[in-house]
C-alpha positions as CSV (number, residue, x, y, z in Angstrom):
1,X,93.2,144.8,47.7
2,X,90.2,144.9,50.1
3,X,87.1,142.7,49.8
4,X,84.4,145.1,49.5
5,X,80.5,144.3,49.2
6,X,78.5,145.9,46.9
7,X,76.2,149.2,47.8
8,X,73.6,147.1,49.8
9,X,75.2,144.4,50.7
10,X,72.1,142.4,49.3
11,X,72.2,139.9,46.1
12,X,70.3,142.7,44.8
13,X,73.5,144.4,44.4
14,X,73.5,142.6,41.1
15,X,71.9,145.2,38.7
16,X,68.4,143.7,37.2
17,X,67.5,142.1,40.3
18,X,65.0,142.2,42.6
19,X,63.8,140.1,45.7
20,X,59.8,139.8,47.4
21,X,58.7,138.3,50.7
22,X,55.7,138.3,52.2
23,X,54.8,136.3,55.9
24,X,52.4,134.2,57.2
25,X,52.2,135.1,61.6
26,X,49.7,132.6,61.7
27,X,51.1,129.4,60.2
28,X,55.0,131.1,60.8
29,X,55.9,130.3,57.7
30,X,56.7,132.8,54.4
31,X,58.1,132.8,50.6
32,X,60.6,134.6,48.9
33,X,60.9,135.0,45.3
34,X,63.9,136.7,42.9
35,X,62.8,138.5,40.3
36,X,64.9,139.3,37.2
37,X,63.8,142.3,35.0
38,X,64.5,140.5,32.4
39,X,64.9,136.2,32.1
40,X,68.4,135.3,33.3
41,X,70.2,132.3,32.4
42,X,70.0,130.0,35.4
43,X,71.4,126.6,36.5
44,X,71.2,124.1,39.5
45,X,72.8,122.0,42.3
46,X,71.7,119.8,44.9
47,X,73.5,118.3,47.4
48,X,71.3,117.5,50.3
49,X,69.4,113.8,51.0
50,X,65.9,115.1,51.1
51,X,65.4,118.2,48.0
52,X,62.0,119.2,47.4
53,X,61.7,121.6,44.5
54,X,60.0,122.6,40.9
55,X,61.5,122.4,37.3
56,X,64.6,121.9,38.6
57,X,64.8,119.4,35.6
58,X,64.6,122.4,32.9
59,X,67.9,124.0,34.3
60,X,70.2,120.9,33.0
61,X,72.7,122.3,30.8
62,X,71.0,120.1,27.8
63,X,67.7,121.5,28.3
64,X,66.2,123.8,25.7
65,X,65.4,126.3,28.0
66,X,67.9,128.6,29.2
67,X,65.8,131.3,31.0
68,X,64.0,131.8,33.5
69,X,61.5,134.5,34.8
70,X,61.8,134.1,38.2
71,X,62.8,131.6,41.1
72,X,61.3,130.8,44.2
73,X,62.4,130.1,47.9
74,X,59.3,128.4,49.9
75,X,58.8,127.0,53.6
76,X,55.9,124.3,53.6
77,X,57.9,121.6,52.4
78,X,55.8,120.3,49.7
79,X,53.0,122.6,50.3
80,X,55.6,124.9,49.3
81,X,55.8,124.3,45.8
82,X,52.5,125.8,45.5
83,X,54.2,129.2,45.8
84,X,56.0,129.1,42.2
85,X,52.4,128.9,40.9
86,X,51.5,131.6,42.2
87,X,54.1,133.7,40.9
88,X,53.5,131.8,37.6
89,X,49.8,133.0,37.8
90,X,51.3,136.9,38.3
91,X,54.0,136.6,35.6
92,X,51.6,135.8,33.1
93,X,49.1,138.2,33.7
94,X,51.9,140.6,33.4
95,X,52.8,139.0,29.7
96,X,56.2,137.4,30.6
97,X,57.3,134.0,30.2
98,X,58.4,131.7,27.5
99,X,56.7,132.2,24.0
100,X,55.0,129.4,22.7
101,X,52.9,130.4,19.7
102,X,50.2,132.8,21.0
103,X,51.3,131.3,24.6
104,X,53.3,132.7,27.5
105,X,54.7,130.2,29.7
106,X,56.6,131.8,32.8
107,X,59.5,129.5,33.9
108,X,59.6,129.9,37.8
109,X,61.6,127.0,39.2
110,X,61.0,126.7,43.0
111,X,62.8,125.1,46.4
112,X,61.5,124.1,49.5
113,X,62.2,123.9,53.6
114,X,60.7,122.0,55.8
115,X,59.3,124.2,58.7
116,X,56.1,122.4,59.6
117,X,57.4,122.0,63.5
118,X,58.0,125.8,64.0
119,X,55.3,126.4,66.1
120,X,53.0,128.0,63.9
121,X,49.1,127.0,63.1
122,X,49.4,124.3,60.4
123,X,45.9,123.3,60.4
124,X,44.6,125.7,57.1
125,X,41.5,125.0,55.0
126,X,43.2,126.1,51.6
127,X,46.8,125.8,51.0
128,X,48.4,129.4,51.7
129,X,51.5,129.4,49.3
130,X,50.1,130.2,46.2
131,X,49.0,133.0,47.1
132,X,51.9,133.9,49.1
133,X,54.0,133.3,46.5
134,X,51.9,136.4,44.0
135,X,52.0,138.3,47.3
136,X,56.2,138.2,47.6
137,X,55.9,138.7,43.7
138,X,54.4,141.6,44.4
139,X,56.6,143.5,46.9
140,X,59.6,143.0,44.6
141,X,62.5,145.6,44.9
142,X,65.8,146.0,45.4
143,X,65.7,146.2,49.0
144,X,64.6,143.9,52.0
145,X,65.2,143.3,55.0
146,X,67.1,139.6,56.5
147,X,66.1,137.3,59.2
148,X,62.4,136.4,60.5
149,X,61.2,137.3,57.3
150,X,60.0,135.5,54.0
151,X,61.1,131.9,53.1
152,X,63.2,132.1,56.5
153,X,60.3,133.1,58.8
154,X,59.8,130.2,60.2
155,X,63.4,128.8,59.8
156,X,65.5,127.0,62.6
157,X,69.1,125.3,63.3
158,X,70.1,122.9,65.8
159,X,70.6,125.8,68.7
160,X,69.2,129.0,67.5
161,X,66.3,130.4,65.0
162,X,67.2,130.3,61.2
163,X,66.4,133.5,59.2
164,X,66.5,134.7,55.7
165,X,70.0,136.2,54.6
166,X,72.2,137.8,51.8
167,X,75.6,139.3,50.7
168,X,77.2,140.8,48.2
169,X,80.8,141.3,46.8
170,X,82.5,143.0,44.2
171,X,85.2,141.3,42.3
172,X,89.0,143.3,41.5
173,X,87.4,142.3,37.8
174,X,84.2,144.8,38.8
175,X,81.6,141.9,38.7
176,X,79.4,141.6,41.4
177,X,78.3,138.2,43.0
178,X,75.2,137.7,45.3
179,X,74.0,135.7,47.6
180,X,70.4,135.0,49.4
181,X,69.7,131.9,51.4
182,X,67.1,130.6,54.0
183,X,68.8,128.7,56.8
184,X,66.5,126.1,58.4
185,X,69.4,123.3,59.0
186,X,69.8,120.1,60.6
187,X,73.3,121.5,62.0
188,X,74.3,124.7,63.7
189,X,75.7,128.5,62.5
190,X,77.8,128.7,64.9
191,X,80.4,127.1,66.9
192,X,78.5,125.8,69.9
193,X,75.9,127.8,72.0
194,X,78.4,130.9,71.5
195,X,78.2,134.1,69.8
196,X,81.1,132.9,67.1
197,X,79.6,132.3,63.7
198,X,81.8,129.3,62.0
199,X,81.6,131.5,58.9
200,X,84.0,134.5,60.6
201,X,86.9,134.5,58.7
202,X,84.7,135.4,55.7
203,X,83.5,138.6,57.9
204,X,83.3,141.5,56.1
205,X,82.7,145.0,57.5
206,X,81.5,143.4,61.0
207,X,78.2,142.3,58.7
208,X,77.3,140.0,61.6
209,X,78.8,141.1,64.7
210,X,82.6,141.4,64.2
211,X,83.3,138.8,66.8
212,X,85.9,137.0,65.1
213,X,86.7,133.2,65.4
214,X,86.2,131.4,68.3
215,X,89.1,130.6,70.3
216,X,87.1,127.5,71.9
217,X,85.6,124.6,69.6
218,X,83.7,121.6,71.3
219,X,84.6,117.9,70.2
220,X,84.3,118.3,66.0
221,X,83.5,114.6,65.8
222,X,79.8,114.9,67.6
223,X,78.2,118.1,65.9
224,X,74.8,118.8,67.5
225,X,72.0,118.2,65.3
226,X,68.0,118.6,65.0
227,X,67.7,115.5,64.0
228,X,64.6,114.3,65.9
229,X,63.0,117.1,64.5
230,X,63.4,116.2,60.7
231,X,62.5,119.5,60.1
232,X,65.3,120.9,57.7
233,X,67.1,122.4,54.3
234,X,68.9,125.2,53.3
235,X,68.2,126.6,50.1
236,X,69.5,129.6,48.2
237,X,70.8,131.6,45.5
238,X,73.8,132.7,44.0
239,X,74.0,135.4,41.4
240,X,76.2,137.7,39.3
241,X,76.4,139.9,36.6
242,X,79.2,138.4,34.9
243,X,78.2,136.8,31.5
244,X,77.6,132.8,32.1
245,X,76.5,130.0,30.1
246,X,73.7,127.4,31.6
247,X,76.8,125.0,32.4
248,X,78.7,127.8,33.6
249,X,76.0,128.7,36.4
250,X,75.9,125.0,37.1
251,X,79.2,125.1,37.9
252,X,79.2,128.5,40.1
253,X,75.9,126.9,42.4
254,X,78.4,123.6,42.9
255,X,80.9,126.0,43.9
256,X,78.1,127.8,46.1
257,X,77.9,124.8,48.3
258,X,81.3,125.2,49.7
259,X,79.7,127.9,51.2
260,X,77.2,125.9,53.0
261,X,79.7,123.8,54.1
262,X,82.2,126.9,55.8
263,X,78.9,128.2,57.8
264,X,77.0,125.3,58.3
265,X,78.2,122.0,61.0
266,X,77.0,120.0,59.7
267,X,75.9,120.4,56.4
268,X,74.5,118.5,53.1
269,X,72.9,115.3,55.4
270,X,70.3,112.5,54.3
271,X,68.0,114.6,56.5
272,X,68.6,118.2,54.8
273,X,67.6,118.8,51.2
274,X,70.6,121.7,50.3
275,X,70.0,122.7,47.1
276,X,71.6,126.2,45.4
277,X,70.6,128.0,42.3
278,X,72.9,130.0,40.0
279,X,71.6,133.3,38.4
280,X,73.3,135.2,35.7
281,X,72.2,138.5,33.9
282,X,75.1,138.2,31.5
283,X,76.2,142.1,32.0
284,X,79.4,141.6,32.1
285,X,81.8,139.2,29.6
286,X,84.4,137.0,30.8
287,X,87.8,138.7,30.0
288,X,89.1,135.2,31.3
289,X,86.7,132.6,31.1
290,X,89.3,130.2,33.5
291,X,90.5,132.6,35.7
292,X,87.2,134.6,36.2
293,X,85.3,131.3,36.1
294,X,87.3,130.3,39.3
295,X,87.1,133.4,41.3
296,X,83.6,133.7,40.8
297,X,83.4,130.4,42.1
298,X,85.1,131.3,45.1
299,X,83.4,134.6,45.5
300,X,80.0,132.3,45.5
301,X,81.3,130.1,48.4
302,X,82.4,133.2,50.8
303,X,79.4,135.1,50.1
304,X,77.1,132.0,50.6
305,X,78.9,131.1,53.9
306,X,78.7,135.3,55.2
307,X,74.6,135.3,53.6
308,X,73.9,132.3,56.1
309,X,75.4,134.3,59.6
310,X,73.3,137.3,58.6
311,X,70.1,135.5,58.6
312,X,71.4,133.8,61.9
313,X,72.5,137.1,63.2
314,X,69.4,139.4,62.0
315,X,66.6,136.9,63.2
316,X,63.9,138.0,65.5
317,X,61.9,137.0,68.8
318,X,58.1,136.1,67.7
319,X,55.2,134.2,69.9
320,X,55.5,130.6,69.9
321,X,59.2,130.6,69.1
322,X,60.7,127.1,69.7
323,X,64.6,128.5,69.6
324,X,66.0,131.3,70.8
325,X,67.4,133.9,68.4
326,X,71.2,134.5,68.4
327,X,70.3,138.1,69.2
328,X,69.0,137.6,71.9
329,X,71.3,135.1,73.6
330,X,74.2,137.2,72.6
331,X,73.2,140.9,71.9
């Protein structure tokens, strides 16, 4: 049977989610948030050297809480975190969150990049995530557009601009796994300075280009790297309708990172802070729960690798760019 992506092609493709962005042009930065319709049982990974992040604690699988209202994808490095506040402030005006007595407490755990050396006007007066985190909130739906936009605005690799990105597929089983990440890492999306994406033979529907493997790879041993730049991370989410547990979504963001790994050289350093979140709406029960468990797994890994070569492949020219985009070089 043929892979086949879901409607959109978007993590959005997974039915009670939505995704936000909103831009800065002046400090080239920008947030993205997801946006469950209702909480969704979530869980956590992290497998780069240098994580920044919020209530990344609470998604343990022996924490009490389960659900969350929202996550958050931020540039700003620790500026960043600001953003989840922000959607914090907008959830509870709405009424959601965590009931505690007469309380509502939204849970919004949060990542970060580091994009600080993008070019963009860093010199602000009041921090700008919080409010660009209620702004993303805000624009929620179930369709967005990829590359120079939200938390990957201001994103870069080693040879090319970084982007925002996602993908979708549907399982023979009918459940649908999603996948959004912002690429800003220390290594590279594709093989060399050519058009060839490292995730290829993941390629579905010539989503980013249809190019194919490359038939020439330079010396594996000595990847380039940004590494004077210390200006890094990955971060992104995978999600599904099928019916998880907290441990079980711990286990499908592990899985995620395999991903990272088959579209990223190289990937999970001291210097990047990788780090995947796992969503689940719970739609859909496990007919299986060993067998689906492990093709969801895989199905997080592939879609992760193909989300990262459509932010690479849909980012965009802007002023003060210190990369190139890969559409550029090789449209």
């Amino acid at each position: 049977m043929r892979a086949k992506t879901g409607a959109l092609n978007l993590i959005t493709d997974v039915t009670g989610l939505r995704v936000g962005n909103a831009t800065n042009d002046i400090v080239k930065t920008g947030v993205t948030v997801l946006l469950g319709d209702a909480p969704f049982t979530t869980g956590v990974h992290v497998m780069g050297g240098a994580p920044g992040s919020r209530e990344t604690d609470l998604l343990a699988p022996d924490k009490t809480v389960e659900q969350v209202d929202a996550l958050v994808l931020s540039g700003g490095s620790a500026f960043g975190l600001d953003a989840a506040s922000g959607v914090a402030d907008a959830l509870r005006a709405q009424g959601r969150g965590f009931a505690v007595g007469d309380q509502r407490v939204p849970i919004v755990p949060g990542a970060i990049l580091f994009d600080l050396q993008n070019g963009g006007d860093k010199n602000w007066v009041e921090n700008p995530y919080k409010t660009l985190g209620a702004d993303a909130l805000a624009q929620a739906g179930s369709r967005f557009a990829l590359g120079t936009i939200g938390a990957g605005f201001g994103a870069t690799t080693s040879n090319f601009k970084g982007g925002l990105g996602s993908a979708s597929l549907v399982l023979p089983s009918g459940q649908t796994v999603g996948a959004l990440v912002a690429v800003n890492a220390l290594g590279s999306a594709t093989v060399g300075d050519g058009p060839h994406f490292w995730a290829a033979p993941f390629e579905i529907d010539d989503e980013f280009g249809g190019l194919g493997p490359a038939s020439n790879y330079p010396d594996m041993q000595l990847p380039p790297t940004k590494l004077d730049q210390h200006a890094n991370t990955t971060i992104g989410i995978i999600a599904t309708d099928a019916m998880l547990t907290q441990s079980q979504c711990t286990r499908l963001a592990t899985a995620a990172h395999d991903g990272f790994a088959r579209a990223l050289v190289p990937s999970h350093t001291p210097m990047d802070g990788d780090l995947i979140f796992a969503a689940s709406t719970g739609e859909i029960a496990l007919r299986s729960p060993v067998a689906d468990t492990l093709m969801l797994g895989h199905a997080a890994a592939t879609c992760m690798s193909r989300a990262i070569a459509r932010a690479i492949f849909h980012a965009a020219p802007a002023d003060t760019d210190t990369l190139p985009c890969w559409s550029v070089r090789h449209s």
